[in-house]
N, C-alpha and C positions, 0 to 999 in steps of 0.2 A: 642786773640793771646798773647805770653806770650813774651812781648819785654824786650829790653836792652838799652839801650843809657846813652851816656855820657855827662852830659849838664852842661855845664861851671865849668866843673873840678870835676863834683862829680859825681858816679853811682847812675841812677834810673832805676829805676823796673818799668815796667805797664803792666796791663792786658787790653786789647784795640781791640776792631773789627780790623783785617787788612786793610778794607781797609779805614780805617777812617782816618783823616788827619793828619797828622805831627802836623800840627800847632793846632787844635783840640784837639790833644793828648798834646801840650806844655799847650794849656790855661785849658783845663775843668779837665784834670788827674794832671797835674804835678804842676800847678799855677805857669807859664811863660805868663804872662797876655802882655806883652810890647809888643808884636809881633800881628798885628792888620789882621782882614781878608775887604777886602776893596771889593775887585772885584772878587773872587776867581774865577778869569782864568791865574793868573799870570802876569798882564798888569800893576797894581798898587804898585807895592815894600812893602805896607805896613806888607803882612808877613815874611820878608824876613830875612833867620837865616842866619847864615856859618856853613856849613857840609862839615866835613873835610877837612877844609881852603878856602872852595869856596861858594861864595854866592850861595843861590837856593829858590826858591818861597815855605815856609811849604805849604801852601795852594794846591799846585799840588805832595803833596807827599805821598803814600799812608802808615801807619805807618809800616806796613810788611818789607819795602826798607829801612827806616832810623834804623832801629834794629839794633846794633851793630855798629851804626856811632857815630863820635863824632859832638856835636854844640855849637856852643857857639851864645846867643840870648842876647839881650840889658843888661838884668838883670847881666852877665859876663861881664857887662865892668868899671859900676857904680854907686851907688846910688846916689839920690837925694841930699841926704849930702857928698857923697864923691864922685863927678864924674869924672872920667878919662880926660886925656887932650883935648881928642875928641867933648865927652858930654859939658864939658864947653866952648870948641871954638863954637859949635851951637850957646849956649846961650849966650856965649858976641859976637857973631856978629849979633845977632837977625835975627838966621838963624831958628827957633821957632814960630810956629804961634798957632794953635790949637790942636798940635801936635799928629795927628793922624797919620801922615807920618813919623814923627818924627824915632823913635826905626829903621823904616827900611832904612830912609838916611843913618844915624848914620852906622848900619851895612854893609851898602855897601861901604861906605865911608872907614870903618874899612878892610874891604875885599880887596879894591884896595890899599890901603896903605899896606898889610901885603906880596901882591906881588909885587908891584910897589911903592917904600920911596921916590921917588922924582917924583909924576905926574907930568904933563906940564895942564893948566885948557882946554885944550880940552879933555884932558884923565882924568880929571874926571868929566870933562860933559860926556862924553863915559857913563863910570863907572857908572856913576846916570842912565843913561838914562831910565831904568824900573822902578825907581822911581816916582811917579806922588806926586806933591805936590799943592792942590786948594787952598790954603790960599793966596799964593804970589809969584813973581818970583823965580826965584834959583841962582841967582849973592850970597846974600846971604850963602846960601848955601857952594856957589863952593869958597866964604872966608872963609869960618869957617873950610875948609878942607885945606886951602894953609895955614891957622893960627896954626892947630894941628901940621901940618909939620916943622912949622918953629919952632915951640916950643919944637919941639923932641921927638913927641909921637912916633914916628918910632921904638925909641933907646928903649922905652919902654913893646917892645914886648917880648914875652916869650913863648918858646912852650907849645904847647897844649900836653897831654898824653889820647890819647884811653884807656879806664878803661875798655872797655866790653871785654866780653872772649872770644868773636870770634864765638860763638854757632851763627845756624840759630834760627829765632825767631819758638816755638813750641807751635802745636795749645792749648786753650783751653777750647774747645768745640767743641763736636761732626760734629757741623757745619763746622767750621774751618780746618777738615781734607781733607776738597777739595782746601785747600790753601796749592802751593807745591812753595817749595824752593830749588831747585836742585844744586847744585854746580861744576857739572861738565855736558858737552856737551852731552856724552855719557848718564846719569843720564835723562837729561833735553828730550834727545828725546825720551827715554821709558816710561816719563811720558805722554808730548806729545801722543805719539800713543796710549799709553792704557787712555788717558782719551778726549775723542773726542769733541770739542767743547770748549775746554778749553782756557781763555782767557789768553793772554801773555802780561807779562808787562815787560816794557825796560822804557822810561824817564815818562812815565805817563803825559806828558805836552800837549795831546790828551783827552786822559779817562779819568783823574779827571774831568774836564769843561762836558764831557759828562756823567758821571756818575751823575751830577749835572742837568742838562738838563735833564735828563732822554730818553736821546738816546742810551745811553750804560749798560745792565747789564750781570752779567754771574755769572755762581752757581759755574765753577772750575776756578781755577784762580791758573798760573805759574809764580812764579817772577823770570827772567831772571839774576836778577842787579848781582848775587854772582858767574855766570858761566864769570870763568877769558877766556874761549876761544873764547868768543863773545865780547872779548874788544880789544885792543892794535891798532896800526900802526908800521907795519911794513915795510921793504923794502928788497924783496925778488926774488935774479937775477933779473929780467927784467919787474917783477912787483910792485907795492906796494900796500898792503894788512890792509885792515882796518877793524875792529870786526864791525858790526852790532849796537854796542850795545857804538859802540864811541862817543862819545858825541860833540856839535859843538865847545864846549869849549875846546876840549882836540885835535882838527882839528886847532882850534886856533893858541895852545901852542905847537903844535909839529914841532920839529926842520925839520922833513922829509919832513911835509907838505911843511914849509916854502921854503924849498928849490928847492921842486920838481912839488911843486900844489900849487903855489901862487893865481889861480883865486878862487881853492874849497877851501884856508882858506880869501879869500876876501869873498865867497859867505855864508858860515859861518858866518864871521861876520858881514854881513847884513838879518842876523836871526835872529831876538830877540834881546832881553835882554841881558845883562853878566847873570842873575838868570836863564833866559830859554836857554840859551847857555852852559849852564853849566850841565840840565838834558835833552837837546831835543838830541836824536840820528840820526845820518846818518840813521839805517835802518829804523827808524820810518818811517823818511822823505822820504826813498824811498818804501816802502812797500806802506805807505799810496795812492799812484798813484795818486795823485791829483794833478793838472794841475797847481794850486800854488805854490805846494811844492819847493822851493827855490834851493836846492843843484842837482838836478836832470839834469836841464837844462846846468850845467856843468858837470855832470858825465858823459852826455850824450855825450858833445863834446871833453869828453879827451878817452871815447872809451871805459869806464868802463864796465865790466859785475860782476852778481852777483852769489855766488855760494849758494844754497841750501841744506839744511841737512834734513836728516830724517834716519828713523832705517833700511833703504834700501839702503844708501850711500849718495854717493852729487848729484847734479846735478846743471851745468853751462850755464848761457847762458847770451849773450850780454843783456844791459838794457834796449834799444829800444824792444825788443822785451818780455821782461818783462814786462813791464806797458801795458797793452792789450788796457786799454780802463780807462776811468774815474773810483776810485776806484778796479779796478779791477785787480791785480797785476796776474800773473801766478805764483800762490803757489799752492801747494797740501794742503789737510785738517792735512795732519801729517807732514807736514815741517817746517821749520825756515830758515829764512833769515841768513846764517853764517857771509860772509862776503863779501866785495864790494870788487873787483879788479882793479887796473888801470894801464895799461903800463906805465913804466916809459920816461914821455916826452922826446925827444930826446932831445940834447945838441943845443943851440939854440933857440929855439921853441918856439912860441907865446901865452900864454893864456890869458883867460880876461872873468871876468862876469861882466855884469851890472846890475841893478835893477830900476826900475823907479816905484814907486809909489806914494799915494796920498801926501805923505808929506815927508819929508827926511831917516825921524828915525822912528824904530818900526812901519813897514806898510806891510800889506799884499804888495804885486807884485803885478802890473798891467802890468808888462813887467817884465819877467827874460829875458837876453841873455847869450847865452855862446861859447866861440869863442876857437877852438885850431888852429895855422899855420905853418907850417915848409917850410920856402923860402929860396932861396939861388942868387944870382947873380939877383933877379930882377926877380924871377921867382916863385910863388907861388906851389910849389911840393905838399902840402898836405894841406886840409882847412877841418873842423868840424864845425858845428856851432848846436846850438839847440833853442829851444823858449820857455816857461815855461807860464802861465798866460792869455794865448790867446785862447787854446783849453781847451778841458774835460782833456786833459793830455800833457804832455812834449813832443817836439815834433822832430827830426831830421830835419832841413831844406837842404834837399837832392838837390832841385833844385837850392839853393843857392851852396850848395858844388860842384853842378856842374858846373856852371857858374865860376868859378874861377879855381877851380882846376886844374893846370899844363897851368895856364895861364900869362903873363908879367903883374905886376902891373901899371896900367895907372890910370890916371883919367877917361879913358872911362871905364877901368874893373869896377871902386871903384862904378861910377853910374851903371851898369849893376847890380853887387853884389845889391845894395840898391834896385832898382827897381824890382830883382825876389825875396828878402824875403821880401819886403812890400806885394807881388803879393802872397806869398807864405801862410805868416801866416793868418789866419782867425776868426779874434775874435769876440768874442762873444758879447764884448759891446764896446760902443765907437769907432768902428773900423776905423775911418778914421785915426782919434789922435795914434790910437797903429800901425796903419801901417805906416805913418807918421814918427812917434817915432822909430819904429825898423829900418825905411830906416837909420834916423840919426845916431843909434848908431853901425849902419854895415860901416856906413861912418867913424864914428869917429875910430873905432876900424884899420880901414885901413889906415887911415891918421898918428894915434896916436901909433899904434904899428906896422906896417909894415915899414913906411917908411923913 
């Protein structure tokens, strides 16, 4: 495939298999050697660039999607003889070990300072957190970044200029013509239909790790990332309307979220990384129907449904009944996920996710919950709740919603609630500790946000 990209300020050219890697494509075509492959699932920071101002894992990028993006990678910041304020705060705080980690601290560190000039050292322990560094703690580290700041590396940024021309990348070779790049919705579902089987890509923070594995292959392949109708948030009368193809970083950073779905940009940001939150999409996470998947367990409790396209028209329907079973979404073989819908909470209104897993940061779920409430005088009118990590799939906990529902908050309700979603959810390991665990956090959510 015949790419484009603009990598720390200058246009390059390469001729490159699609779906080979970003980062692949930076060290073995281009000679961008700084940027390391460590883990290549995205759990390691070590390849970690800035694409178009936000950090992202090369390693999970397939090079068809960064075509016509701009990066900027270690080697844009400073040499070894003349290193930027950044590079030399590492090394005079002997935040430097064997420096395999090195180049992608460095850029993450670069990434959070280009959005945020004054962190606070919780927000850039945030910031690192997909970072893994085996030589030594990261105190280190999180000085050599409040050192750049204070030095006034902030003052020393400069924008970046995109140099590509905006062209989709075009195949070259005969193979390569079952790799479609469509740019509009319309476009995108007559490929779809006329090529049957055909695999879709949206954040690839899935299919690269299995295309590595070798659990994933396919001969036609659609890159989603350039159709602008499968992106945006919006807020539309009495809904608000999110592309498929939004990503948990852009759920993060959105003013609508914040205001109106504060649990799905809390559950967001207990997905990953800032590098896998910046390519993982809402519809991934909800298509994929897995019983893990993080954001679901709230869509579920704010009443979300999903709308479907294909060259037939839409079709809509609530999300509980979308997810059928463990992987099994109810899609058609010519459809696409367009976009997630969610009423807009009424004025008042309670939400809340939780997470509990094996360790604080960056952990699958062993417990999602998700909680929506609309009470008034002492009297609970309306209650949602969902469960995420306990079954083959996300779950409505209906008999909890009953038990409360249009009921007076007491301490008797608050133990009743606890005791039918312990009773209710059914897990598949450890079940004592996740029944246990959900009573507490039905408890705490009543104690913490109701009363």
């Amino acid at each position: 495939m015949r790419i484009e990209l603009t990598v720390n300020g200058k246009l390059r050219r390469v001729d490159a298999p699609p779906m080979k890697t970003l980062l692949e494509v930076l060290r073995e075509d281009l000679g961008f050697t700084g940027s390391k492959e460590g883990c290549g699932e995205g759990e390691c920071g070590a390849c970690s660039v800035i694409m178009d101002g936000h950090l992202v894992n090369s390693c999970l990028i397939p090079v068809i999607q960064a075509s016509g993006h701009e990066l900027l990678t270690i080697e844009g910041l400073g040499t070894s003889d003349n290193m930027d304020i950044l590079q030399r705060a590492f090394v005079d705080a002997g935040a430097v070990q064997c420096g395999f980690c090195t180049p992608g601290m460095v850029l993450a560190s670069r990434a959070l300072l280009e959005e945020n000039p004054s962190p606070t050292r919780d927000e850039i322990k945030a910031a690192l957190s997909g970072n893994i560094c085996r030589c030594t703690g990261y105190e280190k580290i999180y000085d050599a970044v409040e050192a750049a700041v204070a030095n006034g590396y902030c003052d020393t940024f400069a924008p970046r200029e995109n140099l590509c021309s905006g062209e989709p990348p075009s195949p070259s070779s005969e193979d390569e013509k079952d790799f479609f790049t469509p740019e509009t919705l319309a476009e995108t579902l007559h490929v779809f239909d006329a090529n049957f089987g055909a695999a879709l890509l949206a954040g690839t923070t899935d299919i690269i790790p299995d295309i590595r594995n070798g659990k994933f292959s396919a001969r036609k392949v659609i890159d989603l990332s350039r159709v602008k109708e499968l992106g945006g948030i919006n807020k539309a009368g009495e809904n608000i309307r999110i592309g498929s193809l939004v990503t948990n970083g852009e759920i993060i950073r959105s003013a609508i979220v914040k205001k109106y779905l504060p649990a799905l940009r809390e559950a967001s940001l207990r997905s990953g990384a800032p590098a896998v939150q910046n390519r993982a999409t809402i519809g991934g996470n909800v298509v994929t129907a897995s019983g893990a998947a993080d954001l679901p367990s709230i869509l579920l409790a704010l009443d979300s449904s999903v709308v479907l396209e294909s060259i037939r028209g839409p079709r809509e329907m609530k999300l509980e009944r979308f997810i059928r079973g463990y992987r099994d979404p109810d899609i058609r073989s010519n459809e696409i996920l367009h976009e997630i819908t969610i009423p807009v909470p009424r004025e008042g209104s309670v939400q809340k996710f939780y997470k509990r897993g094996s360790r604080k940061a960056l952990t699958l779920s062993r417990i999602s919950l998700g909680f929506y409430a609309e009470a008034a005088g002492g009297v609970i009118w309306e209650f949602r709740a969902a469960a995420g990590s306990m079954s083959p799939t996300p779950i409505r906990l209906s008999k909890l919603e009953q038990t409360v529902r249009g009921k007076r908050l007491s301490d008797k309700l608050i133990e009743e609630a606890a005791s039918a979603a312990a009773d209710e959810v059914n897990p598949r390991k450890s079940p004592a500790w996740r029944k246990a665990m959900t009573a507490n956090l039905v408890r705490r959510f009543f104690v913490e946000e109701l009363r």
